[in-house]
C-alpha positions as CSV (number, residue, x, y, z in Angstrom):
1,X,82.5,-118.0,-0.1
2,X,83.1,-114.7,0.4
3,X,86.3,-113.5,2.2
4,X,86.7,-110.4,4.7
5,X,89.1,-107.7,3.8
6,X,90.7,-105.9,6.4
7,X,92.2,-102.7,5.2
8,X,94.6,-100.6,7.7
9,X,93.1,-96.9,9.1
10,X,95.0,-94.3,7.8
11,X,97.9,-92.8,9.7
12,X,98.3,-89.5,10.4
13,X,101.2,-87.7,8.7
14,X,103.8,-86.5,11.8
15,X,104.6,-83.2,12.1
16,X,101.7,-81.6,9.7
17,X,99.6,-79.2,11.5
18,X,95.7,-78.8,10.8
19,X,95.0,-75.5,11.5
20,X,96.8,-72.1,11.9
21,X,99.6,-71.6,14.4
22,X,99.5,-69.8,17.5
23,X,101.4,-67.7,19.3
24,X,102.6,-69.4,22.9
25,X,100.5,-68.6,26.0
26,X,101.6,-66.0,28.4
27,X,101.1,-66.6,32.0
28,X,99.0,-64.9,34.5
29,X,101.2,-62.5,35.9
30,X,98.6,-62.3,38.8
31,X,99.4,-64.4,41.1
32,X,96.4,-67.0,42.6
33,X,93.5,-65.9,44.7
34,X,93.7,-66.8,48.3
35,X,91.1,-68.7,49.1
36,X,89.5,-68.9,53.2
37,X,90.0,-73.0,54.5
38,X,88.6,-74.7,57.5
39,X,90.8,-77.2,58.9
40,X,89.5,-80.0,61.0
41,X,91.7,-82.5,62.7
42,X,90.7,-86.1,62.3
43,X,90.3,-87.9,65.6
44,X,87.7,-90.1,67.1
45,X,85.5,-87.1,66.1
46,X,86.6,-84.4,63.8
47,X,87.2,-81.2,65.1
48,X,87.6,-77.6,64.1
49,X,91.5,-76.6,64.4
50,X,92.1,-73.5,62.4
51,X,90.9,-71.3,59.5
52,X,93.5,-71.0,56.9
53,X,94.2,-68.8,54.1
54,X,96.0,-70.3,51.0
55,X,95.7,-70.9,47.4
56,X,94.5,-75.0,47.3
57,X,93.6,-77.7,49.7
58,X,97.5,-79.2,50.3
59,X,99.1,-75.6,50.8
60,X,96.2,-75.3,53.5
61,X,97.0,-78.4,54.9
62,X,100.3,-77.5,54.8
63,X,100.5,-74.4,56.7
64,X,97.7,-75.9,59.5
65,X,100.9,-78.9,59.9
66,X,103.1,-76.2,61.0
67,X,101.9,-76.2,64.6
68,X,103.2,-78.3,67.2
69,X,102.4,-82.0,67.4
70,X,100.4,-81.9,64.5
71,X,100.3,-84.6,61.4
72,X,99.1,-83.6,58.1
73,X,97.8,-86.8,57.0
74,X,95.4,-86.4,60.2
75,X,94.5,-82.7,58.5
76,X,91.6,-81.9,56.2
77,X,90.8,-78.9,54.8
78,X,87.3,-77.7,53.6
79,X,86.5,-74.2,52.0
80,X,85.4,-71.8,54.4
81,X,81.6,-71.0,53.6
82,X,80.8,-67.6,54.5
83,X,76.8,-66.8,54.9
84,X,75.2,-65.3,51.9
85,X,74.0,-61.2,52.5
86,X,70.8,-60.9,53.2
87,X,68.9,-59.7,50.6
88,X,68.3,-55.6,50.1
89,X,65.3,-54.2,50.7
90,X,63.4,-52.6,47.6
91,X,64.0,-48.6,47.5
């Protein structure tokens, strides 16, 4: 009869670093691209409301809520596709 060992994983030693240390990361001092939303309010049928320009989807949101007698959780925002440029002709 042969009985079954069970031997414990090695831990790993707190507060031991593995490879080199880094300096801390500076921030972006740029601040975040603007970015063109759509937004559509949410009825029976969803329809266009605004075009926004903001930095994410809830700042869109956000700013579209500002106007009167309008909900935010009835608000969704979509990124504004522009249509490509047509293509150059060969000079």
């Amino acid at each position: 009869m042969s009985a079954i060992v069970v031997t414990p994983t090695p831990r790993r030693c707190a507060g031991l670093i593995a490879g080199p240390i880094l300096p801390a990361r500076q921030r972006n001092p740029n601040p975040p691209k603007l970015i063109a939303w759509t937004i559509y309010k949410i009825a029976a049928k969803q329809s266009w409301m605004a075009l926004v320009d903001a930095t994410d989807e809830r700042e869109a949101i956000e700013k579209a809520a500002e106007e009167p007698k309008t909900e935010a959780q009835r608000l969704i925002a979509v990124r504004h596709r522009t249509p490509p440029e047509p293509p150059r002709p060969a000079v």
